[in-house]
C-alpha positions as CSV (number, residue, x, y, z in Angstrom):
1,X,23.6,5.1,-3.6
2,X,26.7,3.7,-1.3
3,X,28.6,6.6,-2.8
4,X,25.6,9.2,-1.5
5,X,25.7,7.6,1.9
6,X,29.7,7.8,2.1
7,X,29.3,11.4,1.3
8,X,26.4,12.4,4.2
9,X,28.0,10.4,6.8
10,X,30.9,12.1,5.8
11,X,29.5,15.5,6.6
12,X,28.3,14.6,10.1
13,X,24.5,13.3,8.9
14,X,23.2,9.6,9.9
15,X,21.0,7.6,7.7
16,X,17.9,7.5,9.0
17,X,17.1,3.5,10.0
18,X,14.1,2.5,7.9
19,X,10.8,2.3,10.1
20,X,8.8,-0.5,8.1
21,X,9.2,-3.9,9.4
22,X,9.2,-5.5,6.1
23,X,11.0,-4.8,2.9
24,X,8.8,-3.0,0.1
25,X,9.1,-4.1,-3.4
26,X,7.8,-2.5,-6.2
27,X,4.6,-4.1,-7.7
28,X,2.7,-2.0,-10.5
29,X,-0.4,-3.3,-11.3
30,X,-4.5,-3.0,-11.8
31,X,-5.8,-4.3,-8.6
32,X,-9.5,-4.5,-7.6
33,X,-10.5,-3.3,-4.2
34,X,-14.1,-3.3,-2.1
35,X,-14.0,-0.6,0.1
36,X,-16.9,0.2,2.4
37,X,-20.3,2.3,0.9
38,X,-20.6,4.4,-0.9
39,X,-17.6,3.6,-2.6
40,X,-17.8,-0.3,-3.2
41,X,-15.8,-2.1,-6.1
42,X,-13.0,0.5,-7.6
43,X,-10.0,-0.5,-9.7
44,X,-6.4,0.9,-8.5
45,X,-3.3,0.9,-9.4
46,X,-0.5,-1.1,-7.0
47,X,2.4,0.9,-5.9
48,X,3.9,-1.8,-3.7
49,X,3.6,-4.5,-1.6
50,X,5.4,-6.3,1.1
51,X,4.5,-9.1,3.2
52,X,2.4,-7.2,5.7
53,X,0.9,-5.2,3.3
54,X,0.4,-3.0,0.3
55,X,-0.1,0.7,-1.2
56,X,-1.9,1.5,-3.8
57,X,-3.3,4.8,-6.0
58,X,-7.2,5.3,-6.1
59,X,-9.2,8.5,-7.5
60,X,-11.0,8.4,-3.7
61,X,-9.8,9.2,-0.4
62,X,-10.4,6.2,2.0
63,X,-10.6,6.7,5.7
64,X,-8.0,5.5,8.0
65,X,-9.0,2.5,9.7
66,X,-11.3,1.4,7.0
67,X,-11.3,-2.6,6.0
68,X,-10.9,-3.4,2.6
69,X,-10.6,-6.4,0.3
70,X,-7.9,-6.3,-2.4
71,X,-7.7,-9.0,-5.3
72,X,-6.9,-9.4,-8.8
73,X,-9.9,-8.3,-11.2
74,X,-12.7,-10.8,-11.8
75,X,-11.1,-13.3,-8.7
76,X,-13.5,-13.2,-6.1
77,X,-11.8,-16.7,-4.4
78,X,-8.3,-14.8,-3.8
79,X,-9.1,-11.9,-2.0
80,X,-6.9,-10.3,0.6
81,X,-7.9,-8.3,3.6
82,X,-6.3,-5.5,5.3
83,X,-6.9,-2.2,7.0
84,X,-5.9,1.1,5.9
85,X,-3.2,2.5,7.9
86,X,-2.3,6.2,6.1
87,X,-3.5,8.1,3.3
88,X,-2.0,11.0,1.2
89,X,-2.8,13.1,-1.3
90,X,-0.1,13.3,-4.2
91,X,-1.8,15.3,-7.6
92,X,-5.0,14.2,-8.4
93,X,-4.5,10.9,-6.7
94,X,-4.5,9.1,-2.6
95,X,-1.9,7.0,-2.1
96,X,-3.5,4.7,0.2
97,X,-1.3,2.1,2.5
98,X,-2.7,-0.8,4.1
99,X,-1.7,-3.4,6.3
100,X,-3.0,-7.1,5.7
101,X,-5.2,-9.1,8.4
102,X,-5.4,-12.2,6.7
103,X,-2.6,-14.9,5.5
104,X,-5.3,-16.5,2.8
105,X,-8.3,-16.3,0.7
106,X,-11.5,-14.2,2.1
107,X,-14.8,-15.1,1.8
């Protein structure tokens, strides 16, 4: 990857600063969220997660702005919530990004 960078600079091109305020780290693995009606429970699958937030990939598009709750399966004391901040479509999946609102557990 340094090698690529040498190269671009090299040729006149800047790398382009990195617009998240936290560092993403890849974290694969069945989450449960509760999204608003009609949807409700759904399992996802984590994509990543840093330490303002999270995306994840879900069979439904969510809305922008919605609030959601995001935990491990069958841990209803752990729960995390956040707001949806972007949502894409990639194949037959949404890749949904969120940003947390709470430090703690969720009633």
């Amino acid at each position: 990857m340094r090698l690529v960078l040498l190269l671009l600079r090299g040729k006149g091109m800047q790398s382009i600063p990195e617009r998240r305020r936290h560092a993403r780290y890849p974290f694969e693995r069945h989450l449960e969220v509760r999204a608003p009606a009609p949807y409700g429970k759904m399992l996802v699958r984590a994509h990543d997660i840093s330490e303002s937030g999270f995306s994840f990939a879900s069979t439904v598009s969510l809305s922008v702005g919605d609030r959601i709750l995001l935990g491990l399966r069958h841990d209803d004391e752990h729960l995390v919530e956040a707001t949806v901040r972007n949502v894409r479509h990639e194949g037959q999946l949404y890749i949904v990004g969120a940003e947390r609102l709470t430090e703690g557990p969720s009633s």
